[in-house]
Structure formats: structure tokens, C-alpha cells
C-alpha angles and dihedrals in degrees: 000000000000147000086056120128121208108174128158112231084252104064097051107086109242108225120200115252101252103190124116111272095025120132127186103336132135130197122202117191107227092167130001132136088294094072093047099267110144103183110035148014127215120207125191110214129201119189113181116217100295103017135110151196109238129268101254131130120202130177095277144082129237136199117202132196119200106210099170131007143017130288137175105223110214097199108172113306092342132083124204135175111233117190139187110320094014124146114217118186106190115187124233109268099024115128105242139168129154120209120186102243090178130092089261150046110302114215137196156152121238122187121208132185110243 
């Protein structure tokens, strides 16, 4: 069989998130166009205590998985808390950011349409 990727988390180089209103947070690329994948990426986030992603909307939806930490969602006008093993749907268009708001490294997988 090929076409297939199989990576451990650690051998994928984590980039900081650049855009403007980001704090520490960090992305890593398991899967996007490069490995072959036509439909969907999936991006591995680290925000360390403190830190957030930035407040932007695009044309997309996401679906986010937490897999460690603690994070208060801004979506849109709201504002929710999201802890370990919680689904997030967020709708294109809608203003987001999520910030940790734990003691440690929130972590978490966010899936994109390519």
C-alpha cells in the first residue's frame, strides 16, 4: 500500500504562530496537501499558560479537538471554557480565538478544508 503517513507528534517541527495577536503558540502540520491529503489538514497547537491563538474569522470551519489543558473559546460574542477531551465546531466567519487559560500547555487538534 502507499500514499499512506504514519509520524509520531515529535518528529513534525512545531512553528510559532506568526499572526498578528498570536502568543505563545506554536502549529505542527501532521497532515496538509504536502503529504498527499486532498480534503483536510490537520494542525497540532501548543499554547503555552498565557498564550493565544489570534482573534480572526475566514471562510472556513474548524473542528477542534482539546487534548490537554484548559482554554477559554471567544467565538464571536461568547465566551466559553473548553477543557481535556472536548469537540469544538466553530462555523466559517465566526471571530475565534482561544486563549489557555491552565497552569500548563494547552494542546490541541485543529482540522482545516484544504
Amino acid at each position: 500500500m502507499s500514499g499512506y503517513k504514519i509520524v509520531h507528534v515529535s518528529e513534525v517541527e512545531a512553528s510559532k504562530v506568526e499572526e498578528e495577536g498570536a502568543e505563545k503558540a506554536w502549529i505542527r502540520w501532521l497532515i496538509s496537501k504536502e503529504d498527499g491529503a486532498g480534503n483536510f489538514a490537520m494542525r497540532l497547537f501548543e499554547v503555552e499558560p498565557g498564550g493565544r491563538t489570534p482573534l480572526h474569522s475566514h471562510p472556513w470551519e474548524h473542528e477542534i479537538f482539546i487534548l490537554e489543558g484548559e482554554a477559554r473559546l471567544v467565538l464571536g460574542e461568547e465566551e466559553r471554557i473548553a477543557k481535556r477531551e472536548t469537540a469544538i465546531y466553530i462555523p466559517p466567519n465566526l471571530k475565534h480565538s482561544i486563549i489557555n487559560v491552565g497552569e500548563n500547555k494547552l494542546r490541541f487538534l485543529c482540522l482545516i478544508p484544504l
